[in-house]
C-alpha positions as a Markdown table, in Angstrom:
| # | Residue | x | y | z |
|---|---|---|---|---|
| 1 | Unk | 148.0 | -42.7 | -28.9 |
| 2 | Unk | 144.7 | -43.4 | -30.2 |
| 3 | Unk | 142.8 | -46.4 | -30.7 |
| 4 | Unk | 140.6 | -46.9 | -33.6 |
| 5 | Unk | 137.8 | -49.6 | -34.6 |
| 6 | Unk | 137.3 | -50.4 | -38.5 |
| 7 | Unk | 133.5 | -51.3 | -38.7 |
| 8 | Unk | 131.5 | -52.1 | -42.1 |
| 9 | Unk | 128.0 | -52.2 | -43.2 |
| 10 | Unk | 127.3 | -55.0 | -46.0 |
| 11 | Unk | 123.9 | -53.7 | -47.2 |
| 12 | Unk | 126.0 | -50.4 | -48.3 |
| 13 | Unk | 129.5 | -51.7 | -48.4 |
| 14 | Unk | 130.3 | -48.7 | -46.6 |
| 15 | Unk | 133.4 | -48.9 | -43.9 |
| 16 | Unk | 133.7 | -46.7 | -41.1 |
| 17 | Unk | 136.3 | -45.8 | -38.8 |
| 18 | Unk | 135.7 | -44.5 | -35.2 |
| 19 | Unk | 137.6 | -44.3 | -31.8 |
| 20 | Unk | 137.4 | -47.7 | -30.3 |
| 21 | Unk | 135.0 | -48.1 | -27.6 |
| 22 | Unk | 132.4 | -45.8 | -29.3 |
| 23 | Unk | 128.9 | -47.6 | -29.8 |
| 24 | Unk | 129.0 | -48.8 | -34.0 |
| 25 | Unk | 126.3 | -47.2 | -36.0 |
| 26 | Unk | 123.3 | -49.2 | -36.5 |
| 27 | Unk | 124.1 | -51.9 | -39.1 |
| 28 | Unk | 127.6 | -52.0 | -38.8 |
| 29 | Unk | 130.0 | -54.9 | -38.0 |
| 30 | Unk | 133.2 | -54.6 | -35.7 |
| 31 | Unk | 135.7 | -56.4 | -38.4 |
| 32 | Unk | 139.5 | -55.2 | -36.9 |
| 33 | Unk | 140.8 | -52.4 | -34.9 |
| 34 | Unk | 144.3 | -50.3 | -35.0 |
| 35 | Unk | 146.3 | -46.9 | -33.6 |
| 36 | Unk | 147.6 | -44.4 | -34.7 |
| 37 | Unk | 150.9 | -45.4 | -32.9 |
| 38 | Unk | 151.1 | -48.0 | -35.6 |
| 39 | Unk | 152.9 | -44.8 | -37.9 |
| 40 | Unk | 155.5 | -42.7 | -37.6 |
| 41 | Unk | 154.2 | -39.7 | -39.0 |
| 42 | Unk | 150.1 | -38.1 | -38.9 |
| 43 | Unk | 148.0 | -39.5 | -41.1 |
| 44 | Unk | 147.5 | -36.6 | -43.1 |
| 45 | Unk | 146.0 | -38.4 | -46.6 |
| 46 | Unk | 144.5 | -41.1 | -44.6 |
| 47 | Unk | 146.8 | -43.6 | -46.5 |
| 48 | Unk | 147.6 | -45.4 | -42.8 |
| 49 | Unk | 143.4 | -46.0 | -42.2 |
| 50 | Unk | 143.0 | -46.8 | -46.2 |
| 51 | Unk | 145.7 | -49.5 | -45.5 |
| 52 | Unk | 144.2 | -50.6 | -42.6 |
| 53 | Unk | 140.7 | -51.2 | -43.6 |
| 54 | Unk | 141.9 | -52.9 | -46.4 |
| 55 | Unk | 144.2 | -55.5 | -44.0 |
| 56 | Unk | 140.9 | -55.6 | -42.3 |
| 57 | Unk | 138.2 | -56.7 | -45.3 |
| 58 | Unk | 140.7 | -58.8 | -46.8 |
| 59 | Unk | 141.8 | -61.0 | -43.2 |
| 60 | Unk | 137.8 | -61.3 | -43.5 |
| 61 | Unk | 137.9 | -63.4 | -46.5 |
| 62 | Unk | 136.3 | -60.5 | -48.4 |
| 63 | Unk | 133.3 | -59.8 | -46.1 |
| 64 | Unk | 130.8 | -59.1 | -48.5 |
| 65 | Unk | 132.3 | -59.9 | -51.2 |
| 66 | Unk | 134.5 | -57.0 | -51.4 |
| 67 | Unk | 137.9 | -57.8 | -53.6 |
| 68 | Unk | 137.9 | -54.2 | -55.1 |
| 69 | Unk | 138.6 | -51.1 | -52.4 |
| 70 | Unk | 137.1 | -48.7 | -55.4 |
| 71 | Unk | 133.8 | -50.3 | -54.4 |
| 72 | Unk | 134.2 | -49.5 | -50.5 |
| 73 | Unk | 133.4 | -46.1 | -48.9 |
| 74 | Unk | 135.6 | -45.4 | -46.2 |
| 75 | Unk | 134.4 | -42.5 | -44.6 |
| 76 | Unk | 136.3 | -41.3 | -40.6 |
| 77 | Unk | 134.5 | -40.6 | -37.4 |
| 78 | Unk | 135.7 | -37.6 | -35.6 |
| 79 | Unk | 139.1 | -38.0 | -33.7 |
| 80 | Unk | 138.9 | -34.5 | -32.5 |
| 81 | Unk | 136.7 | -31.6 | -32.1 |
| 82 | Unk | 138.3 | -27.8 | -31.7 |
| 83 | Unk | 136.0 | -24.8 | -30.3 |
| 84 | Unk | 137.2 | -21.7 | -31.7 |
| 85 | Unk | 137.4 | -19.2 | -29.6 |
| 86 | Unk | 138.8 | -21.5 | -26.9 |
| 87 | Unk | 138.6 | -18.3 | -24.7 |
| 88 | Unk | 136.3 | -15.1 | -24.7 |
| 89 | Unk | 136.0 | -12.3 | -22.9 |
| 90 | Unk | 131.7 | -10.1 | -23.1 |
| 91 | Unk | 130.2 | -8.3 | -21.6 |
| 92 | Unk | 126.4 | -8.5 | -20.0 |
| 93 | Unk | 123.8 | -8.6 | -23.1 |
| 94 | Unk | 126.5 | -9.5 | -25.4 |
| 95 | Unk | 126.3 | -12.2 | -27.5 |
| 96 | Unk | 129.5 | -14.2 | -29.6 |
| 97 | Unk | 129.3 | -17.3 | -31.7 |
| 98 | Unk | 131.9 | -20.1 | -30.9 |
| 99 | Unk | 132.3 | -22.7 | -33.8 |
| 100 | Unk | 133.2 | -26.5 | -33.3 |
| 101 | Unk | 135.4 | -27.8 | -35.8 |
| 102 | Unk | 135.5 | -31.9 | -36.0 |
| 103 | Unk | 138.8 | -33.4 | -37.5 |
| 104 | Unk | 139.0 | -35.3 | -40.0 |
| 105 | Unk | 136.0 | -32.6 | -42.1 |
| 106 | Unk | 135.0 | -36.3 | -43.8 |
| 107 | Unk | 133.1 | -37.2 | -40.8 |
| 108 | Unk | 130.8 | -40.2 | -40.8 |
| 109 | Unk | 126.6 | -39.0 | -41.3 |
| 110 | Unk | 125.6 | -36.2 | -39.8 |
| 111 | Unk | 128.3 | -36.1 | -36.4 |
| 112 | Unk | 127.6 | -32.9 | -35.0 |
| 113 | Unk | 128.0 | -31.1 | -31.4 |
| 114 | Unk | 125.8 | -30.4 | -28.6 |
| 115 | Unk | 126.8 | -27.1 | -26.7 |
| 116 | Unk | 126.7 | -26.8 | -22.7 |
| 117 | Unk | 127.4 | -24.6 | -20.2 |
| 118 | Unk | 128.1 | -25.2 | -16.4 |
| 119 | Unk | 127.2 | -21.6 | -15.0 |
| 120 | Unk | 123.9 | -20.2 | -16.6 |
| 121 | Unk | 124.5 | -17.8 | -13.6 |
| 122 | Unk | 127.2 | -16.2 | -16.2 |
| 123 | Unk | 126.1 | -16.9 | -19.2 |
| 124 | Unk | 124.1 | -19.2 | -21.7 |
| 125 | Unk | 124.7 | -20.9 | -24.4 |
| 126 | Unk | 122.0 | -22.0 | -27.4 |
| 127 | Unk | 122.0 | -25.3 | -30.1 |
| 128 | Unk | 124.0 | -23.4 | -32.1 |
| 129 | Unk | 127.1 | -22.0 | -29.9 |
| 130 | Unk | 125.7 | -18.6 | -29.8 |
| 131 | Unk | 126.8 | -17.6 | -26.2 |
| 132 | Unk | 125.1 | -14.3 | -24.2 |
| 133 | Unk | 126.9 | -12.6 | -21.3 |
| 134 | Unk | 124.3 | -13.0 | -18.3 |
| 135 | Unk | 126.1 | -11.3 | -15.3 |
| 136 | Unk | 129.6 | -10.9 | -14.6 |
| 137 | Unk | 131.6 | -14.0 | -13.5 |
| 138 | Unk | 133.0 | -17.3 | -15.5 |
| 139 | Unk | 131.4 | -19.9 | -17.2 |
| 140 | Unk | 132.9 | -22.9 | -19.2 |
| 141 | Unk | 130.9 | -23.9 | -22.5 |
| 142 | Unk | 131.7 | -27.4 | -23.9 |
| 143 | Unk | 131.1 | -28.8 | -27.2 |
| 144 | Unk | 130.4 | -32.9 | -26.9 |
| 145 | Unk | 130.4 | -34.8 | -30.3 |
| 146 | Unk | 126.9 | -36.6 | -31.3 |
| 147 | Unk | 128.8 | -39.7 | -30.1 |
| 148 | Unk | 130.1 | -38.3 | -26.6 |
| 149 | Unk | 133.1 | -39.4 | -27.3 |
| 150 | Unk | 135.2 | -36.3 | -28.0 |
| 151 | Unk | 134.8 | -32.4 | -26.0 |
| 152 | Unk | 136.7 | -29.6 | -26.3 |
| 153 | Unk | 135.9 | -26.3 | -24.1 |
| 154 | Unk | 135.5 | -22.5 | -24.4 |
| 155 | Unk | 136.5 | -20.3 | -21.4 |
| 156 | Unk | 133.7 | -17.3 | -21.4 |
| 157 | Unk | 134.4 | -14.4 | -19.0 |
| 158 | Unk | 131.6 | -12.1 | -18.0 |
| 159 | Unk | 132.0 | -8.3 | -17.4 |
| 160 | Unk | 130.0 | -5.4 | -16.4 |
| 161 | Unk | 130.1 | -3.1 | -19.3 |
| 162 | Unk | 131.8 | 0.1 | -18.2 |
């Protein structure tokens, strides 16, 4: 189950949804929350969050003055990121590109990932997921969401090239 915070910015009437206990965006205001338990089936045309916003701008009296949800841009915050592969095997000197995909695609601004890696011993990894075989062994990259609120992980195995 996941727990999500409607927020909106009156300068822009833009409304964003995030996962609750992530930091709002500068401007924004918290104005209701709600989870994804609150459906029996995925979300898949974002009808449940439209719904939900809408509960939410209207309980505010029409914050802003919004009556009309054609004026409103609602726009998701990541509620999951996927690396791809989520396991590779290199060898030393080789290089592979892992890609971090963040679901819903309609993410809020510019939410991207930051790449890490816990054994530089094994391997490196640069800004833009392009990982190089160092010396045999394992290392574990991670992609982290602009936010920090959402990782996902790519197992890289080193080898000695035969």
């Amino acid at each position: 189950m996941t727990d999500f915070q409607i927020a909106y910015k009156a300068t822009t009437k833009e409304v964003v949804i995030q996962i609750d206990g992530v930091a709002l965006p500068a401007g924004f205001t918290d104005i209701g929350k709600f989870s994804d338990a609150d459906t029996e089936a995925p979300d898949t045309d974002n009808s449940v969050a439209f719904n939900r916003v809408k509960d939410a701008l209207y309980i505010e009296n029409g914050v802003g003055g919004i009556t009309d949800m054609s004026r409103v841009t609602i726009t998701m915050w990541p509620q999951s990121v996927t690396v791809t592969p989520a396991t590779v095997t290199i060898e030393e000197a080789e290089t592979v590109q892992l890609s971090a995909t963040l679901t819903p695609a309609n993410t809020y601004g510019n939410e991207g990932v930051t790449w890490s890696i816990d054994a530089e011993t094994y391997a490196t990894v640069d800004a833009d997921g392009l990982v190089t075989g160092v010396a045999a062994g394992e290392a574990t990259v991670t992609a982290t969401t602009d936010s920090g609120a959402l990782t996902d992980t790519c197992v890289v195995t080193v080898v000695i090239p035969v």
